[in-house]
N, C-alpha and C positions, 0 to 999 in steps of 0.2 A: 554279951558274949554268945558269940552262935556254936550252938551242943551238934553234936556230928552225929548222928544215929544209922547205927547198925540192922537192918531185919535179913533174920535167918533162915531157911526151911533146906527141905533135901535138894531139890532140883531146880529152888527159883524160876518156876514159870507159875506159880498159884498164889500162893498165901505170903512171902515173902515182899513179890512185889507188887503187891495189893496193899499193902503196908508202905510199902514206900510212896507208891502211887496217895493213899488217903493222907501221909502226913506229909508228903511233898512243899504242900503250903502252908503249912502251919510257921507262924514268928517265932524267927528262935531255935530252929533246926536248919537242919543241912540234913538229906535222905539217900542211904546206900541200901541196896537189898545182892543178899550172895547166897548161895547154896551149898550145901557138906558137901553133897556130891561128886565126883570126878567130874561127870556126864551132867553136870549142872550147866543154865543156862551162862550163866557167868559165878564160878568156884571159886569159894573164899579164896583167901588170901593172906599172911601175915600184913600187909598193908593196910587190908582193908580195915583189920582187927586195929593196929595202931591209930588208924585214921579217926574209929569209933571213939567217943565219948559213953556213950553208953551202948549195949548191943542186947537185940531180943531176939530171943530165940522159941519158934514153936512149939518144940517136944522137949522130954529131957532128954531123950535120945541125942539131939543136935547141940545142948548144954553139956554132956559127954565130951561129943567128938571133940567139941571148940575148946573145950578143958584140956584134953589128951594132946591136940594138936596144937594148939597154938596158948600152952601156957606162960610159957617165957613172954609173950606180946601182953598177954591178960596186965600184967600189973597194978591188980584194983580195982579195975576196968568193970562195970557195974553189967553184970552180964545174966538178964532178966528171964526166965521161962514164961512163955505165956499160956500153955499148955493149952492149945488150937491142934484140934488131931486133921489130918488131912484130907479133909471132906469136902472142901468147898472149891468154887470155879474161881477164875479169877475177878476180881472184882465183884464177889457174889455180896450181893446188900445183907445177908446175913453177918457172915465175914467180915466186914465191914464195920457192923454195927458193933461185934465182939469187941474187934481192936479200938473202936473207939471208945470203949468202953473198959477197956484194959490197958491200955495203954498212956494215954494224958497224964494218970497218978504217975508215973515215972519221970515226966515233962516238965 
């Protein structure tokens, strides 16, 4: 069964979908990345949150918002902090190395 994953940050143009980009091909997922933001590259959505199987989020700031906004979609919905503060470029091999390193235990 293919797991639907979620990556979240403020604006989706950095850490987000750098994350989607590094787990893109991994067996066994399907990769969305969205932003809190209004002014995000592409801004959540109750959709996207249902679509997720699991969903990570960068701060706990953005675990907040997704709480606050889109509780009613959550339903158990396994909704992860990876607590990544907003320092990196996109695609930065640090960055990278984080999430791949934070991330698979969830997988």
């Amino acid at each position: 069964m293919v797991k639907n994953v979620l990556f979240i940050c403020s604006q989706n143009k950095l850490r987000s979908p750098t994350a989607e980009q590094v787990f893109a091909n991994w067996p066994g997922i399907e990769t969305l990345s969205a932003g809190t933001n209004k002014d995000a590259e592409n801004p959540l959505s109750s959709e996207q949150i249902e679509w997720a199987d699991i969903i990570f989020v960068m701060e706990k700031a953005h675990r907040s918002k997704v709480q606050a906004k889109y509780r009613a979609n959550l339903n158990g919905k396994r909704l992860i902090c990876l607590h990544i503060p907003d320092e990196y470029d996109f695609m930065d091999p640090n960055l990278i190395a984080l999430l791949k390193a934070k991330v698979p235990v969830y997988l």
